[in-house]
N, C-alpha and C positions, 0 to 999 in steps of 0.2 A: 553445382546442381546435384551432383552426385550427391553429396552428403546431405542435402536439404532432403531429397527423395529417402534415401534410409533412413532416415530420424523420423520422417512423417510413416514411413511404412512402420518403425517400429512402433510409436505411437499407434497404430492402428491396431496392431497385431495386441499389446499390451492391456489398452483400455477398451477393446470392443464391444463390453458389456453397456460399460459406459456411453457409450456412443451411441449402441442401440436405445437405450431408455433415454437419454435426450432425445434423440430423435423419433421415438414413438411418441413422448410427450406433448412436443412440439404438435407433432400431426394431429394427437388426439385434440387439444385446444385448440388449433387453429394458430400456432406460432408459428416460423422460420424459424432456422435451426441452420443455424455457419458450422460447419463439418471443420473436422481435424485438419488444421494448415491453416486455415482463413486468416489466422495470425490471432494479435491479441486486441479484446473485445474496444478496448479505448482508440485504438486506429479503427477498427469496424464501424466507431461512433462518427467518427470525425471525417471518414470517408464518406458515409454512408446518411447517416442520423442526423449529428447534431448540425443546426442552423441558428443564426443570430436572432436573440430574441421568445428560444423553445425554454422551456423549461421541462426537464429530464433527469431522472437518478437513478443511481445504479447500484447494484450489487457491489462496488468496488470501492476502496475508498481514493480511488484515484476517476474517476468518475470525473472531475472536474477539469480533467484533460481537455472536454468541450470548451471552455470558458476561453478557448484560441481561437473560439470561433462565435463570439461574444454569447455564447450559451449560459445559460444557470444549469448547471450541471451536479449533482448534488449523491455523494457517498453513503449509501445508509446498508441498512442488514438487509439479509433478503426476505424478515417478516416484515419491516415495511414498505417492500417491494410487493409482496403477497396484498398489501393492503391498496394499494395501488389498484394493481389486476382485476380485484375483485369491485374494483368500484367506489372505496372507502377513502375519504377524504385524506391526504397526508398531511402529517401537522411537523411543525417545527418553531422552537420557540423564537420570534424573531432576532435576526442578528444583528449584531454592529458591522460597520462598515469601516475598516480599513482603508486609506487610498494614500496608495504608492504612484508618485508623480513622476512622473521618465523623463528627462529632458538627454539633450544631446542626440548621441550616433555611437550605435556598437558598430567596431572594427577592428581590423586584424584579428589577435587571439581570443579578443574576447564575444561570448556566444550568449544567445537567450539563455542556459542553462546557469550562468554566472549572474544574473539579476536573481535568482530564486535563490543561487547559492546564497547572497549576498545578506538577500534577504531572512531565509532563515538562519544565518549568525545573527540576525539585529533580533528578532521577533522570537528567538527559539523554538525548539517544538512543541510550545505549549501558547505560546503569543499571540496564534491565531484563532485558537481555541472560542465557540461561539463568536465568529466576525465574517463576512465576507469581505475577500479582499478585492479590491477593484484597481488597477491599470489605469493610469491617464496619462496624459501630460505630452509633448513637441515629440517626448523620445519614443512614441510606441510605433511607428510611422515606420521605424527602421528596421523594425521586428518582422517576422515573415508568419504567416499565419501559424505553421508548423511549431514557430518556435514560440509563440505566443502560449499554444496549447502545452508547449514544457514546461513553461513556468506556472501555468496552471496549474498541470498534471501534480509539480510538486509540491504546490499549496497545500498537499498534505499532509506534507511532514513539519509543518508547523500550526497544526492542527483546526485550518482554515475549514470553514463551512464549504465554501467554494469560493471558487477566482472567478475572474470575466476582467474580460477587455474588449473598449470600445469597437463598436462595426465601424472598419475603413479599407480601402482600395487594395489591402494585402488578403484579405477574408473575400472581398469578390473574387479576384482573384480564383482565388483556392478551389472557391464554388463553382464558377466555370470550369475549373480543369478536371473536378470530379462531376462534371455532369451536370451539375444543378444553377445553371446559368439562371433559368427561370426563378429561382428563388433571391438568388445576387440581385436581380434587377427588383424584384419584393421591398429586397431588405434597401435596396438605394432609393425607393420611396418613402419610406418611413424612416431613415437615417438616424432622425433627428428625436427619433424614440429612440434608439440604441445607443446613443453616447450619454455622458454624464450630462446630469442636468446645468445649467447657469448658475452660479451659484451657490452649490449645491455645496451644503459642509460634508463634515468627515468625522469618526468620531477620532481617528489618530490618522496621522499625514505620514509618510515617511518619504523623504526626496530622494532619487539617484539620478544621479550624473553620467550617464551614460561614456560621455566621451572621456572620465578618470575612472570607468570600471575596471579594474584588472580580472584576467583569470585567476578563476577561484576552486579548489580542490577541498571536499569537506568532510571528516572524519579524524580518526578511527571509529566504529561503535556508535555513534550517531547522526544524524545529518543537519547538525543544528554548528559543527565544532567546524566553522570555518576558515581558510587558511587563502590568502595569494598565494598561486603557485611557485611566487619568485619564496616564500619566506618557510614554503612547508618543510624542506628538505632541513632548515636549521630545525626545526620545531621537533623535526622525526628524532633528528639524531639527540638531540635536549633528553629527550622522551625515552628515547630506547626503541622507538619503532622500527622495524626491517625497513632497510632501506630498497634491496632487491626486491624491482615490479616482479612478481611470479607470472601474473598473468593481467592482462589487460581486456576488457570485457568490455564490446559498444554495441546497442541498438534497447532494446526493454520500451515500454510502454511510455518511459520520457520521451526518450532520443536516437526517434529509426526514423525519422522522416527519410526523405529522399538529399533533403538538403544536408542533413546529419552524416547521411553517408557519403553525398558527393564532396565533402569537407574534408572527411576523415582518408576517404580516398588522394584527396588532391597532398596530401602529406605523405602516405604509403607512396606515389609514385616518386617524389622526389625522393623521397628513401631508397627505392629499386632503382633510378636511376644510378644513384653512387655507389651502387651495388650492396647495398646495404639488405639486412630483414628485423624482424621483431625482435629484439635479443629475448624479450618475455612470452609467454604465449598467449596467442589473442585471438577472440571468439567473436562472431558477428551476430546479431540476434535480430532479420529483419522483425517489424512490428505488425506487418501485414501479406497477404499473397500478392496484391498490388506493388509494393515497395519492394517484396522477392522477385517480382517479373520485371521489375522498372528496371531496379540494377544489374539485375543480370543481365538484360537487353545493351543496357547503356556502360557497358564493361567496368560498373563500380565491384562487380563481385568476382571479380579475376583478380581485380589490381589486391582488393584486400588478400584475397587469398594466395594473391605471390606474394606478397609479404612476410607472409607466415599464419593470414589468418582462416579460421574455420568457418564457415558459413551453417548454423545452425538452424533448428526448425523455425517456423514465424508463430513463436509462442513465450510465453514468459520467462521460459529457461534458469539459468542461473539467477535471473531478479527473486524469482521466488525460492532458492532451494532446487530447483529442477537440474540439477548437474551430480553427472557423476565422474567427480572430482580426483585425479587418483597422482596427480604429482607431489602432494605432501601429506603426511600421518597426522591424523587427529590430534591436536592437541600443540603442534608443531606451528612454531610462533613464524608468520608469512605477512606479506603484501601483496593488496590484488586493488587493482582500480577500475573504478565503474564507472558507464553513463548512466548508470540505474537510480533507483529514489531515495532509495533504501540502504542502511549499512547497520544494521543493527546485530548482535554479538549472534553471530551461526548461521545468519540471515541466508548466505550465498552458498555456502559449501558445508552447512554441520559443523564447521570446524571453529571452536568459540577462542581460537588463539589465532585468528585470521583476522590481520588489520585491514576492515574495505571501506577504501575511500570513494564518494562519489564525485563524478566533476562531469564537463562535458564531454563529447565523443573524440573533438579535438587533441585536448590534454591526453586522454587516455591512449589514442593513439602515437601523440609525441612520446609519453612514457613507455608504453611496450617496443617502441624504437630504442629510444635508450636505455631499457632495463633498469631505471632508478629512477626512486622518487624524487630527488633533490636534482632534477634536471628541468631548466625553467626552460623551454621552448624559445623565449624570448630573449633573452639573452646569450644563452650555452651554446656550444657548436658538438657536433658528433663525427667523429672519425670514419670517414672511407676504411676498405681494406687496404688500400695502397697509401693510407698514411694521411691522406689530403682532409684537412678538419672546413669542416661547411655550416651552416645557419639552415634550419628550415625556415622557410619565405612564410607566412601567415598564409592560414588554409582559405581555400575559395571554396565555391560551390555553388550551382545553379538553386534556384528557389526553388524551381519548380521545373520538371521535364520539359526540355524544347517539345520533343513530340508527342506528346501525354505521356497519360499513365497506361500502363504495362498492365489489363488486369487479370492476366496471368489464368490460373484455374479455374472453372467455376466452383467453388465447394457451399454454394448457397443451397438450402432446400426449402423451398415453398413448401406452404404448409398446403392439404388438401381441402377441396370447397366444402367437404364434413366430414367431417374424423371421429362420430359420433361411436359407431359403431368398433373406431379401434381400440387395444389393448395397452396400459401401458405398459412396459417389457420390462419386471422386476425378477429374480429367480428368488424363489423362497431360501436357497442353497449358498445364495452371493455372501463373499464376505467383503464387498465393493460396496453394495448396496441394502438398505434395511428402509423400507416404511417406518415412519416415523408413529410412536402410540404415544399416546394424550399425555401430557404430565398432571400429577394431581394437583383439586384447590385447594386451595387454602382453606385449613382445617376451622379455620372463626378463631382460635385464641392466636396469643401470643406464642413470641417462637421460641422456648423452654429450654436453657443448659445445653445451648449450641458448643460444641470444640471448635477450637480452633486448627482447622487445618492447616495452615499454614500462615505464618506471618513473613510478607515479603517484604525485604530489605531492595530497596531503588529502581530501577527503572524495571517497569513489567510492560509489556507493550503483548499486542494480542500474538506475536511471536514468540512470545516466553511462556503463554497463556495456553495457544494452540501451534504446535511448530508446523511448518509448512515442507517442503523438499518432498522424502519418499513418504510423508505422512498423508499427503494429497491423497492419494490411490484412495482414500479411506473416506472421505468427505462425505462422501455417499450413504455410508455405516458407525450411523453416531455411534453407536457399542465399541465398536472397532477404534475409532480415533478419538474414542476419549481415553484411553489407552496413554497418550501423548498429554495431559491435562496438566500445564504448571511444572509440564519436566523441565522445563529453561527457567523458572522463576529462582533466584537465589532466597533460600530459608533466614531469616534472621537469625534465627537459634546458634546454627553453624556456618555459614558461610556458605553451605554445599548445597547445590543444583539438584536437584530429588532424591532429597534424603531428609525424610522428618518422622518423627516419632507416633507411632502408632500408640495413642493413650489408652488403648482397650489391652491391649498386650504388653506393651513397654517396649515393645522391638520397632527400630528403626525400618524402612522401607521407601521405595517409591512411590510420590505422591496419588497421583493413580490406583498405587493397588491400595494405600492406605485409608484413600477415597473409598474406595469398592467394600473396604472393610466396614466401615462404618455404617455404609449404606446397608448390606445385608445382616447388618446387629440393631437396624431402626435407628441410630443415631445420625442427625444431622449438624449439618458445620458449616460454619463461616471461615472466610478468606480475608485478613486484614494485608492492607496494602500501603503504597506511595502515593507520590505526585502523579499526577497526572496515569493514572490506569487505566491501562489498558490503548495506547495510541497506537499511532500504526494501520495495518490493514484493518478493513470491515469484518474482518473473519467470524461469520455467525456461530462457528463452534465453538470460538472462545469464550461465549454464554449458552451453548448450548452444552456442552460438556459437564461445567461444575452443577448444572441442572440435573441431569442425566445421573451424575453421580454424588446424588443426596446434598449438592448445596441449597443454601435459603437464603445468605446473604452476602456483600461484598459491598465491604468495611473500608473506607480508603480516605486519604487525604482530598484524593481530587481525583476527577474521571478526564478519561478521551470522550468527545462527544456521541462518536456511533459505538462505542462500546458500551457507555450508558443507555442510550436505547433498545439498544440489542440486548444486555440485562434485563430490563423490564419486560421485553418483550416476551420473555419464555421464564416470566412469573418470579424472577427472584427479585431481590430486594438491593440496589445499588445505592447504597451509603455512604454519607462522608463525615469525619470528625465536624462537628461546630468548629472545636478548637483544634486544628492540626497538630498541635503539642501532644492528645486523647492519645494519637499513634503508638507514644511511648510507655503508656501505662498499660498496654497491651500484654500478657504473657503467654509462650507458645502453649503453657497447659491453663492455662483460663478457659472457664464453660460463659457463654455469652448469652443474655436472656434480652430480645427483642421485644421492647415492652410501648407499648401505644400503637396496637394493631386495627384494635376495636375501635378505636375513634379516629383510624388513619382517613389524615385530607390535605389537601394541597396547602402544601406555606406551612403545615403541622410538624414540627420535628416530632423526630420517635425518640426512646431515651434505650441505653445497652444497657444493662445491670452487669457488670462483670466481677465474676466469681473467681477470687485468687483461689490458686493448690492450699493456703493457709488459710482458707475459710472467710479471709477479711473480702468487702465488696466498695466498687467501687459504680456511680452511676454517671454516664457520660450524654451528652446528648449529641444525637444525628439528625444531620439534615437531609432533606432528598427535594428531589425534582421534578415528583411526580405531578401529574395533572389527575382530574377525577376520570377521564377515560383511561390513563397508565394506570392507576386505582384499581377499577374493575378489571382489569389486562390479570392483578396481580391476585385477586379476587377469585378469579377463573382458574389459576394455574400458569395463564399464557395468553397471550395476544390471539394464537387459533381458539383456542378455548374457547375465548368470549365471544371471538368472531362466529362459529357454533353456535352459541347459548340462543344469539341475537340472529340467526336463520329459524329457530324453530316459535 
């Protein structure tokens, strides 16, 4: 308790600029406003929000965390969340439907968190890309609401529209114990609208077997590379990967239920009983102030913490970057294992020679017991101090609290019956916060001997794009965090992470300032890319940033779905080779001429003109995605733009 209270006090004492302007916000429209501690927004959802059959989206691209609670739950940027608000229809290009069949019974080691591992080794992070995935089949029965919403939550790292699983007797459940019995008995009338149709096809099946699942652990650097935990420890050492856990990390917006933790616990105690601790150090991340009050009540946050482990704030912490990391040096090649979504290069700790594997709360906990990765729970045994070598038994855990939930603090704030009259609380002086000013329209021509700022060599995810950790503080002050713009993207040119060639001067710099340069000499530039750009989080600075700092367009083989919306959204131009081979005829000093503006329309490809340093030119065609409302979006400047135009 101790350390949960000074983590939220420091939080408060840090951001309380921040705080105050959400919460004037809020008042001023008429929103509620969850104060610092409340925990993280996708438990607030599922607590609180989502119910079987709503349809809901979120600022997050984990948003889909609902669909454990047969929700459509849906990831987008927050301008079309803005579009939302204000009234405005939201559009999305219909999906395919995905449907993953569960038959059998998860047991022993293996957890909801391993059907999603499982599943993104089949599907990669790009397999689910425009599809919702949908849950069916004998096996989903065995699943507990909580862990239903895991598999969801990480639908999106295989670049799912959203998950959902059918309404059945583990979702009432959940609904009575968070208070909304009334709605349970709703959704058990109409049932027979919430599950899959009769008959209903698919446009791809994928079957699992519940009762030959093994645990599964998934990484380095991606969460698509996955491993049985009986085969990772051969793979590490193949590999070269550390094998010493540094650090074992459980709770994040997957995997904090209650159930997650009474599991993770039921392993710490047989550890403590053989007198055993964590040989690795290990961190607790409840998901919510509900599930902070639950386990503390219910002595799950003792037993961790005699183990060895920390009990942190009930916020996204180290999932996002939120750690201040201080047992190994930048650049210093480690192992750290997560219940988290996410493992992408710097993801956790800044540190891009940090191997993070994700897997369940389970695993992670077996591992920061044993201090190694090549330690399979399931077969291995571990040494007492007196010598005596033992088996951990398969973790248990209650589904749900014998005696409710714990709901701990209040930190809700109603909003008032008119907040007409109030202010919202900006300081013209914040370098936290800045009012946002209009981007300009589009000029009517073509877009004229663009540079190339950077050409990026393989995976760009909207963390390489916009990095996340102590960059956050800045979120608030696009000026400020575009600062951060493409400093994790690798340059083709060199190899090197923010370092590209300033073509107006000749001298090398960070991407960012070389952006900034450009921008104050009137020149603008495009960004040619990879596969799949921009996946990952919703992060709307990762299209607000190259906007801000004189981009026009963003060149690529293939997009993440809400990064391409969020492009359009704030007026640039998200493009893709026709022919993904284009990629390579790219050069870092090529000038780009964007040509079919004036006649730009849906289904129209545009065509590049590219300008080699030798004078010779090559013309390429692109495609895009646009619809004739993302048109005018682009027309205007930006999605507010036009939203403006069409007030007056």
């Amino acid at each position: 308790m101790a350390t949960y209270c000074l983590t939220v006090a420091r939080l408060q004492e840090v951001n309380q600029e921040v705080y105050n302007f959400l919460s004037s916000a809020g008042a001023k429209y008429g929103v509620g406003f969850w104060k610092p501690g409340s925990g993280i927004i996708h438990q607030i959802i599922l607590e609180n929000y989502a119910y079987p059959g709503v349809m809901l989206i979120g600022t997050d691209s984990h948003t889909p965390n609902g669909g454990g609670l047969g929700a459509i739950c849906i990831g987008v940027g927050g301008a079309d969340a803005v579009d939302v608000m204000a009234g405005i229809p939201w559009e999305l290009k219909c999906p395919k439907v995905i449907g993953v069949r569960l038959t059998g019974t998860l047991s022993g080691w293996t957890s909801p968190k391993d059907v999603i591992l499982k599943v993104a080794g089949i599907l990669t992070v790009k397999g689910g890309t425009g599809a919702i995935v949908e849950y069916h089949g004998p096996g989903v029965d065995s699943i507990s609401c909580t862990g239903m919403a895991t598999i969801c939550n990480m639908g999106a790292e295989i670049g799912a529209t959203t998950s959902v699983f059918p309404y059945n007797h583990r979702m009432r459940t959940y609904l009575e114990k968070t208070g909304r019995g009334e709605i349970a008995a709703v959704a058990d009338q109409y049932k027979d609208l919430l599950v899959p149709d009769e008959g209903c096809e698919y446009d791809q099946i994928i079957e699992l077997n519940l009762d030959e699942l093994r645990p599964h652990i998934n990484g380095p650097f991606t969460p698509d590379l996955a491993h049985p935990v009986s085969e990772v420890g051969a793979v590490a050492k193949k590999n070269g990967w550390p094998l010493e856990v540094k650090v074992g990390l459980i709770g994040s917006c997957t995997n904090s239920s209650y159930e997650d933790m009474g599991r993770a616990a039921s392993l710490a105690k047989q550890a403590l009983d053989k007198g055993l601790k964590c040989k690795a150090q290990f961190t607790v991340t409840p998901g919510s102030e509900q599930i902070r009050a639950t386990i503390e009540r219910d002595g799950y946050s003792k037993i961790l913490s005699d183990v060895g482990g920390v009990v942190l704030a009930n916020a996204c912490g180290p999932c996002i970057g939120q750690w201040d990391r201080r047992d190994v040096k930048k650049g210093e090649k480690n192992t750290i294992v997560t219940s988290f979504n996410r493992n992408f290069t710097a993801r956790n700790d800044a540190n891009p020679a940090t191997h993070a594997f994700v897997t369940s709360p389970e695993i992670v906990t077996a591992l920061a017991i044993a201090g190694t990765l090549d330690f399979n729970p399931e077969t291995d045994y571990l040494t007492t101090p007196t010598g005596e070598k033992f088996k951990l038994v398969p973790p248990t855990g209650d589904e749900l609290p014998a005696r409710d939930f714990d709901p701990g603090q209040d930190t809700y704030q109603h909003p008032p019956s008119d907040g007409a009259s109030l202010k919202v609380d900006v300081s013209p002086q914040s370098n936290r916060l800045q009012l946002l000013e209009p981007f300009d329209k589009w000029s009517g021509n073509d877009l004229e001997n663009m540079v190339v700022l950077i050409k990026v060599k393989g995976k760009c995810t909207t963390d390489h794009i916009s990095a996340a950790g102590p960059w956050l503080k800045f979120r608030g002050h696009l000026d400020n965090i575009s600062n951060n713009m493409l400093i994790g993207a690798v340059n083709s040119e060199n190899d090197a992470v923010n370092k590209i060639k300033n073509h107006l001067t000749g001298e090398y710099g960070g991407v960012p300032d070389v952006a900034r340069h450009y921008k104050a000499n009137g020149v603008s530039w495009v960004v040619v890319g990879d596969d799949n750009y921009g996946e990952g989080s919703s992060r709307e600075h990762a299209a607000l940033e190259p906007r801000h700092l004189g981009g026009r367009a963003i060149i690529v083989k293939s997009f993440a779905r809400i990064h391409e919306t969020n492009l359009k959204k704030q007026g640039l131009l998200p493009l893709t080779f026709s022919n993904p081979s284009d990629y390579d005829k790219i050069r870092p000093d090529d000038k780009i001429s964007i040509k079919g503006l004036k006649s730009f329309a849906p289904g129209k490809p545009l065509s590049a003109v590219v300008t080699h340093s030798d004078g010779s030119q090559e013309t390429l065609e692109l495609n895009h995605s646009f619809n004739e409302t993302q048109i005018e979006w682009f027309q205007a400047g930006s999605a507010l733009n036009r939203m403006k135009q069409l007030q007056h």
